[in-house]
N, C-alpha and C positions, 0 to 999 in steps of 0.2 A: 355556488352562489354567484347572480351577476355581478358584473363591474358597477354597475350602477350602485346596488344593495352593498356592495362591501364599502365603496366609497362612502356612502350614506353614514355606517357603522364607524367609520376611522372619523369624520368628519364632528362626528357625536362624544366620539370619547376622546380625541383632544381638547374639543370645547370645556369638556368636564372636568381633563387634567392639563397643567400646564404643557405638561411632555407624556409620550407614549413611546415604547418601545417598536422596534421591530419584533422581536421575540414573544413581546406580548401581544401583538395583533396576529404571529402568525397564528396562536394557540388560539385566540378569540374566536376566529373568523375558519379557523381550519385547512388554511390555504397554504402558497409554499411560500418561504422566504422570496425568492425571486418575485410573486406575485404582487406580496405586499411591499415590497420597495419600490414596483415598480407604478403601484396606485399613489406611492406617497409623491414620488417626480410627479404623475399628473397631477396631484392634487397642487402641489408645490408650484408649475408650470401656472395653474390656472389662477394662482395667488389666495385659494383657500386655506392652504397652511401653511408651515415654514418647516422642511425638510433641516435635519439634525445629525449630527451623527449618532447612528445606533435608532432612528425613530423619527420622531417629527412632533413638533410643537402647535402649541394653539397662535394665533395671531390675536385672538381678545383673549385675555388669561382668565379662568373662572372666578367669577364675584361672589362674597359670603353672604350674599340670599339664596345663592341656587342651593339646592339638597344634593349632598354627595350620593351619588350610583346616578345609573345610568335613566334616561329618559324611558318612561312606560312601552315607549312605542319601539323603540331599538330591544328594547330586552325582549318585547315579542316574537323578532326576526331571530333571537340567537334559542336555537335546541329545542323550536317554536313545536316538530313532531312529539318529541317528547315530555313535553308541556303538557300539550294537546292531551294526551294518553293521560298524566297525570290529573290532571282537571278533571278530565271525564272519570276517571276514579273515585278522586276527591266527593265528588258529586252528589255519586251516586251513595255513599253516607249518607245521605239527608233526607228527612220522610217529610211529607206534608204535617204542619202544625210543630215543624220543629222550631228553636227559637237559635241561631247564631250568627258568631259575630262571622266576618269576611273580611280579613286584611287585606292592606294595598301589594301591590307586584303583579306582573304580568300571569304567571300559573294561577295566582285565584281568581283576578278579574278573568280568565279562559273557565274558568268554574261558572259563571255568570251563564253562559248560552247553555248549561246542560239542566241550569236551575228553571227554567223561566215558567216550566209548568208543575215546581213543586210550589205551592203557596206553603210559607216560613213568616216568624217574626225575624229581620234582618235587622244586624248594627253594622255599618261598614263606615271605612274612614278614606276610602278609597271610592272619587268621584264617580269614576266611569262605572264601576260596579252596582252603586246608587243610580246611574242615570239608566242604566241598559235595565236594572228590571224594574225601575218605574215604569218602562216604557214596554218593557215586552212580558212582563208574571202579574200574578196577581199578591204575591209577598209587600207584607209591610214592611217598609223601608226608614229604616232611623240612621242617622249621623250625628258625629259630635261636633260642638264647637270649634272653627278654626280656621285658620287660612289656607286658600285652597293650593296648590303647592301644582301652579301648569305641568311642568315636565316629565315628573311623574303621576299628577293627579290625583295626591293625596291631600289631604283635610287633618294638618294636625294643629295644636296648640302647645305655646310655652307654658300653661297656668293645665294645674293640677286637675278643675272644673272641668270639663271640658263636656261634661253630660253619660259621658261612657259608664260612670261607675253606680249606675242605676240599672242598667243593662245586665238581665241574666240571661246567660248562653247555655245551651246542652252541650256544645262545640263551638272551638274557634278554628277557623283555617288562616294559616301564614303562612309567606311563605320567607327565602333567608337571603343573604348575599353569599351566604360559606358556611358550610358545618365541618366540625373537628375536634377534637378532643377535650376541645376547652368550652366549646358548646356551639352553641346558634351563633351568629356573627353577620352584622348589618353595617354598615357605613356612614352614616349620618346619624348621632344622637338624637334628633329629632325626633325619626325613627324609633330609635332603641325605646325615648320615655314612654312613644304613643304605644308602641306595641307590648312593651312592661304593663302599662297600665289592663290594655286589652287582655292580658295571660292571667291578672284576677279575676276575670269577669264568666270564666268560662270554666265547666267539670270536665271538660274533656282537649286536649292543646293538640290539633294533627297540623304537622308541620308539611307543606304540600311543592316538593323542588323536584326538579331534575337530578337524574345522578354525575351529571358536572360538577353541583352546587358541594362535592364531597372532597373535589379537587381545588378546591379554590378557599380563600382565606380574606379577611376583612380587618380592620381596625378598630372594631368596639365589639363585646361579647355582650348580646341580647340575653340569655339565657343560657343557662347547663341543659346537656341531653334530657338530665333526668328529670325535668321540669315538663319535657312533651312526652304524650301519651302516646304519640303515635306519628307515624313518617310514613308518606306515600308519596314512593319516588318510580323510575321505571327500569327495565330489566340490566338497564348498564353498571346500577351499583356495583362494587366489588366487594370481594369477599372480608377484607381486612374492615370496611364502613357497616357490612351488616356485624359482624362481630362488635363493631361497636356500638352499634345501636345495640345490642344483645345486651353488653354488658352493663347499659347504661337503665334498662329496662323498658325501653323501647320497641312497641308493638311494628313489625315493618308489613308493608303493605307494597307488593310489586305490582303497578297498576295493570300490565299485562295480561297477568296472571288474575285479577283480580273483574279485570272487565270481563275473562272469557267464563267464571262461574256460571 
């Protein structure tokens, strides 16, 4: 990854958390201890952020409008190939005249470019995936009520109404912050109520992550496994996560594997 693109990422998720480790951006970013210390001095040097021990801090501390996880646009750059693979998976699910929903996150809005010549009835609550196939399918396009939420570009509401629950889906696609034994796992409540709400609306729940998403752990529990029908992730899952999907009753779907049919 360039110097530039990694700086961009560190610069993103201080802003997001007060403090950030060393240890946590080496795994982030996938680079070496020495690398990332030595982006935080330049960052530090240029007065974009305040070097720490052990990490580096934000210089504006995160305010409780912004939504916890990371901005749309940075989650694109991180495991962005194997995204990619799963989207195009995801996708390819979906027939003309089908009716479903499309949650927010970077792997389903990447679902958008493979849609654009299925015509569907869509419900999405995630902007950018409402603006790219108004502009490039011929899918009807629905959203719910709510404020639009810049950073990640999603559309949700505090109040129960919000229009989604009229909405019948064949499938919904979401995607998570962490999966593990305790279930789905997202980071801002927000979140958790809009996409609670969207998992009634739908007969079939395919949860659509990268196999990082298996390693990693959040702060609020969306869902139990057993709630999704089905997970399409890519060849890196391990063996200990497909057994759990197994035993959870969880259809797995390795996009790889699955695009070369």
């Amino acid at each position: 990854m360039h110097e530039r693109e990694r700086h961009r990422i560190i610069l993103a998720e201080v802003n997001e958390k007060p403090v950030v480790t060393v240890a946590y951006l080496v795994d982030l970013l996938g680079a070496s201890e020495a690398t990332i210390r030595r982006d935080i001095n330049q960052l530090h040097k240029e007065g974009r952020l305040r070097k720490v021990r052990g990490g580096a801090e934000s210089l504006r501390p995160p305010t409780s409008m912004a939504l916890a996880g990371r901005p749309i646009a940075i989650s694109q750059t991180i495991h962005s190939k194997e995204k990619r693979l799963v989207a195009r998976a995801a996708a390819k699910m979906c027939q003309d005249g089908d009716s479903v929903i499309l949650g927010g996150g970077s792997t389903v809005f990447m679902m958008a470019e493979h849609l654009k010549n299925t015509q569907m009835h869509v419900l999405t609550n995630s902007f950018l995936v409402a603006d790219y196939l108004l502009k490039h399918s011929k899918s009807v396009v629905n959203v719910p009520a709510g404020k639009i939420y810049r950073e990640q570009n999603l559309i949700l509401s505090p109040f129960n109404e919000d229009g989604s629950g009229n909405f019948y889906a064949k499938m919904l696609f979401i995607g998570a912050q962490g999966i593990g034994p305790l279930g789905v796992m997202e980071a801002d409540p927000q979140i958790v109520q809009a996409s609670s709400r969207l998992l009634k609306q739908a007969e079939q729940r395919v949860l659509v992550i990268d196999s990082s998403k298996f390693e990693q752990r959040s702060s609020l529990i969306l869902c139990s496994l057993s709630d999704v029908d089905t997970v399409v992730t890519d060849a890196g899952v391990d063996d200990a996560s497909r057994e759990l999907l197994k035993e959870n009753g969880c259809e797995l779907i390795i996009a790889e594997e699955f695009l070369a049919d």
